[in-house]
N, C-alpha and C positions, 0 to 999 in steps of 0.2 A: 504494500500500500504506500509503502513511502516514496518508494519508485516513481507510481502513477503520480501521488502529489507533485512530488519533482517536474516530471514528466510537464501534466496541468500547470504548473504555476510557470515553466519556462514559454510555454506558451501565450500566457497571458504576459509575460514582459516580451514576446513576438522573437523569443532567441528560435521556437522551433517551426517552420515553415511548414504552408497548409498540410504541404502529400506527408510531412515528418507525425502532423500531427493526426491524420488520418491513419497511419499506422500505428499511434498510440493507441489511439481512440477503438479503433479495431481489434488488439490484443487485450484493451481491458473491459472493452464488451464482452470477449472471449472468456475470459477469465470469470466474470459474473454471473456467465450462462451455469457455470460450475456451480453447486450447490456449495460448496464449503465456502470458496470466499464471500459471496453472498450471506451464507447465516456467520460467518466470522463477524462481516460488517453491521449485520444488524444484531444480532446475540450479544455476540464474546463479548465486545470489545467498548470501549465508554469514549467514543470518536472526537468528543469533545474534550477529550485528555490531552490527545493525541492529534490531531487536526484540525485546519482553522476551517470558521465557520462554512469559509464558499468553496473549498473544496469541497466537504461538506455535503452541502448544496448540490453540488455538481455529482457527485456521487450520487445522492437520494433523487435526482431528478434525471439525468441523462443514463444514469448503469441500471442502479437497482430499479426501478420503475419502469423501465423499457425491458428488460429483461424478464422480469417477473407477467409481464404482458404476453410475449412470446415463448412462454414454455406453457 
């Protein structure tokens, strides 16, 4: 997960370019389709420990919510 954050927040300062981020984008869709990281993210873990609010966000909007749609 910290990867992706990394990932997401380099984006948002435009260091990663659109096809760079479309490959992100695509491996952590991937990733969420899996049942573990998904209940990791919403069970396990106290995300607001560990993460700032809009990734966050971007998580509970764009991964886990589209994902849970398509299974």
């Amino acid at each position: 997960m910290y990867t992706f954050a990394h990932a997401y927040h380099m984006r948002q300062r435009g260091v990663v370019s659109d096809n760079e981020w479309k490959g992100w984008l695509r491996w952590m869709k991937s990733a969420f389709r899996h049942d573990t990281i998904s209940k990791i993210w919403k069970n396990n873990i106290e995300v607001e420990k560990w993460f700032d609010p809009v990734f966050q966000e971007f998580i509970d909007k764009e991964l886990v919510s589209v994902t849970i749609t398509k299974q």
